[in-house]
C-alpha positions as CSV (number, residue, x, y, z in Angstrom):
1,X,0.0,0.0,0.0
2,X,2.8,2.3,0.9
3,X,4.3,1.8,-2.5
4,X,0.8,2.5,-4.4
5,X,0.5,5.8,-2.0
6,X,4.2,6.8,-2.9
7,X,3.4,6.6,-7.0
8,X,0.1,8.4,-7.1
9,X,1.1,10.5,-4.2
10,X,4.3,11.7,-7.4
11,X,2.0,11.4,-10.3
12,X,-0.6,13.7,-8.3
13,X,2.0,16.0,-7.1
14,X,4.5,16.7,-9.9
15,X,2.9,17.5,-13.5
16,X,3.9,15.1,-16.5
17,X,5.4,17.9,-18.1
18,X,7.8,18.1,-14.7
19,X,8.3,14.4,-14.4
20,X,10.0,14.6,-18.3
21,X,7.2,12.9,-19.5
22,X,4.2,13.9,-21.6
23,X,0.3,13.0,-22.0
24,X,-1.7,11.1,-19.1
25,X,-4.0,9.1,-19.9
26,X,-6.9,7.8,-17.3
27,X,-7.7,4.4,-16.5
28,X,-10.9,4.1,-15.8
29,X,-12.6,0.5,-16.9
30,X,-14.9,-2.6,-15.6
31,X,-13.8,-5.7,-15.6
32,X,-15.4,-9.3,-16.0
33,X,-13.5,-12.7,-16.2
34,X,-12.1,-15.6,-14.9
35,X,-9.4,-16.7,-11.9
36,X,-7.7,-20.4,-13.4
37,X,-6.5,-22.0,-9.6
38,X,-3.7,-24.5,-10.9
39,X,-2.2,-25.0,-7.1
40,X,-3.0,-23.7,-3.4
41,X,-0.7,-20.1,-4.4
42,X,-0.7,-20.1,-8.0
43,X,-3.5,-18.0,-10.4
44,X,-3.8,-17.3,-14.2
45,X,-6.6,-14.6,-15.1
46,X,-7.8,-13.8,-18.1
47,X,-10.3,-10.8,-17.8
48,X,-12.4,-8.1,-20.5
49,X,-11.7,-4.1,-19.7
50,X,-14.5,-1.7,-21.2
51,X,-13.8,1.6,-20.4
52,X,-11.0,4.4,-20.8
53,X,-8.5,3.7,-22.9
54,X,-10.4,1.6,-24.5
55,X,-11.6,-1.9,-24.5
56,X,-9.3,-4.5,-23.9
57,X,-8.0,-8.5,-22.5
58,X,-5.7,-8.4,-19.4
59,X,-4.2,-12.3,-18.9
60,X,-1.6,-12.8,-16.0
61,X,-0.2,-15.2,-13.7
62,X,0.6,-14.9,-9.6
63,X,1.6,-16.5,-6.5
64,X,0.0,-15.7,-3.2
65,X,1.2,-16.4,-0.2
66,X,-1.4,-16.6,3.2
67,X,-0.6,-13.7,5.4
68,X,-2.8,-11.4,8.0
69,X,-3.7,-8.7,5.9
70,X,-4.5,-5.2,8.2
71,X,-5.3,-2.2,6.6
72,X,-7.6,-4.0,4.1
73,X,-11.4,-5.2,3.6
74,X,-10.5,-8.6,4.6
75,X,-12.1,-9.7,7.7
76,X,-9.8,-10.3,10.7
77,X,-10.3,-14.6,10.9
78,X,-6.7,-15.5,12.7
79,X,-2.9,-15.2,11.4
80,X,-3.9,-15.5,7.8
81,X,-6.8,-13.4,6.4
82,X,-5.9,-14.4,3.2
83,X,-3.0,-14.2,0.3
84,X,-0.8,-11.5,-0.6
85,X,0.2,-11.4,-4.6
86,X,3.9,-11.7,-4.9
87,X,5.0,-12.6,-7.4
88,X,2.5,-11.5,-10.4
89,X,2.5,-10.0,-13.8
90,X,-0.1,-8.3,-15.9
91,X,-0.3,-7.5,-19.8
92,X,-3.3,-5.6,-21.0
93,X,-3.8,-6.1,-25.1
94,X,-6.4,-3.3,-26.5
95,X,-8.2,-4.4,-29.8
96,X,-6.2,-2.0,-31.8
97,X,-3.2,-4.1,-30.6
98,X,-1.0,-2.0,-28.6
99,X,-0.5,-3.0,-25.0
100,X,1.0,-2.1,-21.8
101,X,2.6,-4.6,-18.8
102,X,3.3,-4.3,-15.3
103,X,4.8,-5.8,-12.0
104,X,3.2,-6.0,-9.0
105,X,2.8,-3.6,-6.2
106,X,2.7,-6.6,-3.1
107,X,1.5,-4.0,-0.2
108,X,-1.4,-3.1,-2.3
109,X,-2.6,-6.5,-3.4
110,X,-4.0,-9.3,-1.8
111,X,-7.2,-12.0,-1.6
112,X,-9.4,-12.0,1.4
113,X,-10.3,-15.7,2.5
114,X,-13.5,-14.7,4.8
115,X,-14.8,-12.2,2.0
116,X,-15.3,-12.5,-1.6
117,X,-12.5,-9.4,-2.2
118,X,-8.9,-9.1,-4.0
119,X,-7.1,-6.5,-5.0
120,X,-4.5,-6.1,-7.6
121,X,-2.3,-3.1,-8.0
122,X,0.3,-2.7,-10.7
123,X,3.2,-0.6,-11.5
124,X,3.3,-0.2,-15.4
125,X,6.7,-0.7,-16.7
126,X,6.1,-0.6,-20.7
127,X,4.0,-0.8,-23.3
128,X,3.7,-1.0,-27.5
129,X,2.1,1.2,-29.9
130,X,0.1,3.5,-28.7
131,X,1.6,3.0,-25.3
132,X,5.2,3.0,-26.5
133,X,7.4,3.7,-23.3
134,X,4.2,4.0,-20.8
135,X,4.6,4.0,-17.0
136,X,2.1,5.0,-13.9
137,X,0.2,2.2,-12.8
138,X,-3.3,0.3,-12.7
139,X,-5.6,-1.2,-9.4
140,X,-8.2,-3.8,-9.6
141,X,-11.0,-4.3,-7.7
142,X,-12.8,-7.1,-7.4
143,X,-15.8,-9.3,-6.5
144,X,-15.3,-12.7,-6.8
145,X,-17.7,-15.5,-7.1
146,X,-16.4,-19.0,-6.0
147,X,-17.9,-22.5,-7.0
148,X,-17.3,-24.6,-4.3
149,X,-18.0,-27.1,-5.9
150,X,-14.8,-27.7,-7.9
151,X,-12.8,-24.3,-7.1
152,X,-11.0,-24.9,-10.3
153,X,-12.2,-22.0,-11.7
154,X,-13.3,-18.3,-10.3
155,X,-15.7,-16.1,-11.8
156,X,-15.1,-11.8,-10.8
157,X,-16.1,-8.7,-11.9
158,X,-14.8,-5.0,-10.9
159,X,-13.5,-1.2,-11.4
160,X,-9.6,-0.7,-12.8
161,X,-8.4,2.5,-12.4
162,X,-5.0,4.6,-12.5
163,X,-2.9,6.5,-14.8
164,X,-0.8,5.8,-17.6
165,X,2.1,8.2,-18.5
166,X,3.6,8.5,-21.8
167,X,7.0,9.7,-22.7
């Protein structure tokens, strides 16, 4: 979390213009799609973005790791509220082609056991075509749906918002 607030706290702060880079674009997009489970820590998503920039397929992998998880919506149940994301990835590929990618941001992003919750919070460290050199960064917010029955495969939907900065 204290990462997250450090980024938007220099993207609110100090222009694009100031930081050496040019135009900002807003995120601001809902998401629907599907969590893959292929162990206890490890996730593949494949979810749809409609919104600003554009529409859009985000696929990624993670680990998560159970941990108490203060300073979140997660209810307190014990030592281990739920997983923290670390390691994960993220590529977003709009329909016109061009794409950005990040890395996650681990003290902003986890999965509440007790609650059908996650967060995941990106930094954006590139991009292609019409995001050619992006940074800033992306946060999704979710609502998941679990099938107990199987659990091999979790339905969400959910808000992404942020900023991405072009050179």
């Amino acid at each position: 979390m204290k990462q997250l607030l450090i980024i938007i706290a220099v993207l609110l702060v100090l222009p694009a213009s100031a930081l050496g880079k040019g135009k900002v674009i807003d995120i601001d997009m809902t998401v629907s799609g599907t969590v893959l489970h292929v162990s206890d820590v490890r996730t593949f998503y494949d979810v749809n973005l409609k919104g600003t920039p554009g529409s859009a397929n985000a696929r990624g992998a993670g680990d998560g790791y159970p941990s108490d998880l203060p300073g979140t919506p997660c209810p307190d149940i014990g030592p281990f509220d739920g997983l923290r994301l670390d390691p994960a990835q993220i590529n977003v590929v709009f329909n016109d082609g061009s794409m950005f990618y990040g890395k996650i941001i681990v003290n902003d992003s986890y999965v509440c056991f007790a609650a059908p919750l996650a967060r995941a919070s990106y930094e954006i460290v590139g991009g292609t075509g019409r995001f050619e050199g992006a940074v800033g960064y992306i946060v999704i917010d979710l609502e998941t749906y679990p099938i107990e029955a199987a659990r091999l495969a979790t339905p969400e939907t959910g808000y992404a918002y942020g900023e991405i900065i072009l050179p």
